[in-house]
N, C-alpha and C positions, 0 to 999 in steps of 0.2 A: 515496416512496423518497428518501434521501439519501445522495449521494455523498461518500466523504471519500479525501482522497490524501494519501499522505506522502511527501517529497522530500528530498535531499541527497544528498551527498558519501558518496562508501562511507567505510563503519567508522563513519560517527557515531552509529550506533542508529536507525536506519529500520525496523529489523525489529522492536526492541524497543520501541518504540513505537506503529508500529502492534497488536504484536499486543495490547499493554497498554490501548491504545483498543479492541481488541475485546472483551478481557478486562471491561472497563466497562462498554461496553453488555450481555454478556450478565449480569453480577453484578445488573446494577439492569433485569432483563427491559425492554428498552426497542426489543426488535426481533430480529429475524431477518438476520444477516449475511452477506453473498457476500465471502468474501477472496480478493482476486484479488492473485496473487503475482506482479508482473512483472516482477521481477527472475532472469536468466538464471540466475542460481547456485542460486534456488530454496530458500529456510530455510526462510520463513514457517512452511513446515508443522512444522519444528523446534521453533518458539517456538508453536504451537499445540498441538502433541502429536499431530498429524494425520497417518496413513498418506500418503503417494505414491509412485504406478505410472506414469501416462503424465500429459504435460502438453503445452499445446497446440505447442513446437515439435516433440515425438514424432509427433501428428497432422501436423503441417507436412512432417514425413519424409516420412511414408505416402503422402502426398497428393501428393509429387513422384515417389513411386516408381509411380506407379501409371499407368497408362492415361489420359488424355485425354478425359471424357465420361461415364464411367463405373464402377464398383467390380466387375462383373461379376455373375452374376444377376440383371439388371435391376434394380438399385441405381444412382440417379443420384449424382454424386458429393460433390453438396450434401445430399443425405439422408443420407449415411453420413459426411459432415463432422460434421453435427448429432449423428448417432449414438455417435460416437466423442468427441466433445467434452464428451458428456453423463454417457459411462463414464469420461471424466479427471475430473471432477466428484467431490470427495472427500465425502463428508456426514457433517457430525457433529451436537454437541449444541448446538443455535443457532450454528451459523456454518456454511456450506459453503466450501470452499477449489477456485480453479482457477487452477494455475500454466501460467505462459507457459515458462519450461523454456527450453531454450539446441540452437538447430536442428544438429544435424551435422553438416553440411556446411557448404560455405566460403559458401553466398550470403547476401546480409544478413537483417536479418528486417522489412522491408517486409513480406513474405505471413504471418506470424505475430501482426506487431502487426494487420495489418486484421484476418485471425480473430480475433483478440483481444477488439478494438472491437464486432467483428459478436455476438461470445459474451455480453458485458456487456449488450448492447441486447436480446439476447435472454431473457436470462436475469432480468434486473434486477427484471421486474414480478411474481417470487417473491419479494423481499426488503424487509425495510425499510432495510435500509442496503448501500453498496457501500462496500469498504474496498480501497483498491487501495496496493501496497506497492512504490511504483518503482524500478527498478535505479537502480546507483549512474549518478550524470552525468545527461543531461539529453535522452538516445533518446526517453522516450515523452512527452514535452513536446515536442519539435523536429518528430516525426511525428504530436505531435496525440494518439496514442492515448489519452493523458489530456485528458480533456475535459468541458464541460459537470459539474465539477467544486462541491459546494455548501461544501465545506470543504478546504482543502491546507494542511497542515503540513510548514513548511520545517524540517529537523532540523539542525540541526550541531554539533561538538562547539568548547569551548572552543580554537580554533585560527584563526588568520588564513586558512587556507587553504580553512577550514567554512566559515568566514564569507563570502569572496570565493564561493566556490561558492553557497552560500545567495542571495547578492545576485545573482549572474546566473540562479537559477532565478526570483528576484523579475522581472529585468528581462526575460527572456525570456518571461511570461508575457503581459509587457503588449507586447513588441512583436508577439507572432504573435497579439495579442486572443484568449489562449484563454479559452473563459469560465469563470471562477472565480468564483463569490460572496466569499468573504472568503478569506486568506490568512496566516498567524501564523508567527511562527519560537518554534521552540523549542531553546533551547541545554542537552546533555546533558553529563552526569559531571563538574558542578561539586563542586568542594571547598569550603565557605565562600562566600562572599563574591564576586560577579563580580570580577575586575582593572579597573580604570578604563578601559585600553585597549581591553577584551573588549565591555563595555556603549559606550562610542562607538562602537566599531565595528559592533555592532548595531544601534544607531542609525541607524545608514544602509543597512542592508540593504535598509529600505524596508518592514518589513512588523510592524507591532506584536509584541514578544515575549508569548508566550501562558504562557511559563513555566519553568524552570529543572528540570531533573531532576538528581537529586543524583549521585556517586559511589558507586557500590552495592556491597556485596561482596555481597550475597548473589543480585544478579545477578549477578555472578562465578560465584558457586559452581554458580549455576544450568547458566553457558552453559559451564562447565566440566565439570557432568558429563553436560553432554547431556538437563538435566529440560528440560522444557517452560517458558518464563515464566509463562504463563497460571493454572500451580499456583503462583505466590508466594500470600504469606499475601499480608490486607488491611493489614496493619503496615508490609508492605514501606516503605522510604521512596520507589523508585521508582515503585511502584505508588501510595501515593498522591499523587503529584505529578501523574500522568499525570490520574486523577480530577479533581484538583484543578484542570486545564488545561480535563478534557470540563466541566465546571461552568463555569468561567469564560467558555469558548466557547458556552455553552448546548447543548450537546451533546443535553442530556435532551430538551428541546425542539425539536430541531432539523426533526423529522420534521411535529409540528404547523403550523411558522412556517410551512415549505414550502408544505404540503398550502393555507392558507388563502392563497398568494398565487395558488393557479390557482382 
């Protein structure tokens, strides 16, 4: 099984990228996917085409509302945790989706990200690949919930402010030692040619750039009327850029390399 995460700043296309990486692995049958959606606002399943009803802060609800010990008929309240987490569990055609959702009430989501974490570990050994799509800023890096991580893709857009953000998901990785095998930035909605200033500035991010996604209208057109990504043609120019990134990263292979270093 291999893990991949993708990171940045809201609005640079985290969504659109990762679900584009899904869209790859299932076009070139190369595994079984868990999308895990941790951002509170919740698309992913937007850009997948994917129905959702509850997500694990909705179970986070329940589980405060409820009794101490137990769910009542002698249900413990770790078995009907699991039971409920397995009905937010959305299943489709090679990919399953399970969003982390945005908790109700005013307390943080400390008890959302641990089920979170606990969902992933338990779930994992169904899939060949985990795709986790993290909220904007830097929550489930800072709490860990992203972890043990075999690929992270730092996304931002042509902007200084992508960039500074990108460079402290880079530096934050390596002060809390979370463990990441490799690490790539990728810069989205270029027009032409990077700026001179855009590419030095990347340069220092700290993390080799994996690739450039273009300016798309017809990802426009897409997330304007509400299609899916996942249905672009394979002409897209974003779509195959993002291909063009899983090759370069070895993507295809990524699951073999693993398996033969245990």
């Amino acid at each position: 099984m291999a893990t991949i995460a993708v990171a940045g700043k809201g609005g640079v296309g985290k969504t659109t990228f990762a679900a584009l990486l899904i869209k790859y692995i299932c076009d070139n049958h190369l595994g079984v996917v868990l999308a895990i959606d941790a951002d509170p606002s919740s698309n992913l399943n937007l850009a997948l085409g994917m129905p959702l009803e509850d997500t694990v802060g909705d179970v986070r609800e329940e589980m405060l509302a409820t009794v101490k010990g137990n769910m009542g008929g002698g249900i413990a309240k770790q078995d009907y945790l699991d039971l409920r987490i397995n009905e937010a569990l959305v299943e489709g055609k090679g990919v399953d989706l399970l969003a982390m959702g945005r908790p109700e009430g005013p307390g943080c989501y400390c008890a959302a990200n641990t089920m979170l974490r606990r969902c992933v570990d338990q779930l994992s050994g169904s899939y060949d690949f985990i795709m986790i799509d993290n909220e904007a800023g830097l929550e489930h890096l800072s709490r860990r919930t992203t972890q043990d991580v075999d690929l992270l893709f730092v996304v931002s857009d042509l902007s200084l402010r992508g960039l500074t953000a990108a460079q402290r998901v880079v530096d934050l990785i390596k002060e809390l030692k979370t463990r990441v095998g490799r690490v790539y930035l990728v810069l989205n909605r270029a027009s032409g040619e990077l700026p001179p200033a855009i590419k030095e500035t990347a340069e220092r991010v700290g993390a080799p750039l994996a690739g450039v996604l273009p300016e798309d209208h017809l990802v426009a057109e897409y997330d304007a009327e509400g299609r899916p990504l996942v249905g672009l043609p394979a002409e897209s120019a974003t779509y195959k850029a993002v291909a063009a990134i899983a090759e370069a990263v070895g993507l295809r292979d990524l699951r073999s390399v693993l398996s033969g270093r245990h």
